[in-house]
N, C-alpha and C positions, 0 to 999 in steps of 0.2 A: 556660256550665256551670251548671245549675242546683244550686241553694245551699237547704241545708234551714234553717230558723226555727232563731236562735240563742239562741232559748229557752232556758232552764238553769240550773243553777249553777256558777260559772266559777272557778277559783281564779285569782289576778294574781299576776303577775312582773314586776319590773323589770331590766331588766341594767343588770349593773356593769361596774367593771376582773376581778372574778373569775367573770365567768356570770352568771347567773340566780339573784337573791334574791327567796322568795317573802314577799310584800309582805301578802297578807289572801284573801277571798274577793267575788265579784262574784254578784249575782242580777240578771239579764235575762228580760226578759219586754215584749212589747210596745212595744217604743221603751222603756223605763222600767230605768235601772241602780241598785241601790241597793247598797252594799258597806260592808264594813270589815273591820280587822284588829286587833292588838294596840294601835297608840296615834293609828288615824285611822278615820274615817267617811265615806263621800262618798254622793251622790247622783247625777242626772242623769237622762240620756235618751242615743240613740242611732238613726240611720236607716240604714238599710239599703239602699245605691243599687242599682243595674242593674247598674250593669259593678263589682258583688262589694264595692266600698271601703265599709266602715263606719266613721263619723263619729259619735264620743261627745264629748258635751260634758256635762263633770261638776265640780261642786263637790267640793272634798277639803280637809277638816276636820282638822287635827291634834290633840291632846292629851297630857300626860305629858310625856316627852324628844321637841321634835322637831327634825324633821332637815331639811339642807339638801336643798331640790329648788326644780330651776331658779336657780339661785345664791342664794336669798335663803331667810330660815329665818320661817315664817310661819304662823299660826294657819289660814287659809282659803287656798287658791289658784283661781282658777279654770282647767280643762286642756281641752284638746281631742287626741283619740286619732283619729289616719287611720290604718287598721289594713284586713288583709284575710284572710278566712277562709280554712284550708288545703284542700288536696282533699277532705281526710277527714273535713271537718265539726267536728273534734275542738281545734282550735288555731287563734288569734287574735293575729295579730303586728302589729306596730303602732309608731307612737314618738307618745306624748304632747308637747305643747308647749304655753304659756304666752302667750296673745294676746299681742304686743307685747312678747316677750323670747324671737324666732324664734332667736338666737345658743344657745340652752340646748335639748337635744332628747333625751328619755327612750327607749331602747325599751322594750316591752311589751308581754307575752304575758298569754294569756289559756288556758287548758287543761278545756274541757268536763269535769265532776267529777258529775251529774248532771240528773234531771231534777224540776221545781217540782213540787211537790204540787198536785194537781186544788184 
């Protein structure tokens, strides 16, 4: 199925025990993620395979109150997101994890909101 460029700007979700809590915003563009929301920043990158899975791997900065992800409560984490885009172009699901603390697994959506300024 051909898959259009997920160029964008994305807003992020995490699920919980009660649904989907939205988390910040993401900016995609060329393999290249940069984001943040209320009390975190992250960075990274992202590739885009064949058969549709996208692989993010991003730094995530906290500041302020933070919270526990991945059982530990922590200034820096580094995440990786195996996530794959919906038919509609529109929506990005996924479950983040934590190299080497495979027992802890986020999901994580991702909701096309527009598109990058030329």
């Amino acid at each position: 199925m051909y898959r259009i460029s997920i160029n964008g700007v994305w807003s992020s979700d995490i699920g919980g025990a009660y649904g989907w809590e939205a988390i910040g915003t993401a900016f995609l563009e060329d393999g290249r993620l940069i984001g943040g929301g209320r009390n975190h920043y992250s960075f990274g990158d992202y590739k885009e395979e064949a058969d549709g899975c996208i692989t993010f791997h991003v730094e995530f900065y906290q500041f302020g109150e933070k919270r526990a992800l991945f059982g530990r409560q922590s200034d820096n984490l580094s995440i990786v997101i195996k996530a794959r885009q919906d038919d509609d172009n529109k929506v990005i699901l996924g479950e983040a994890t934590m190299p080497g603390h495979s027992e802890y697994g986020i999901a994580v959506r991702f909701k096309k909101r527009g598109q990058l300024p030329e």
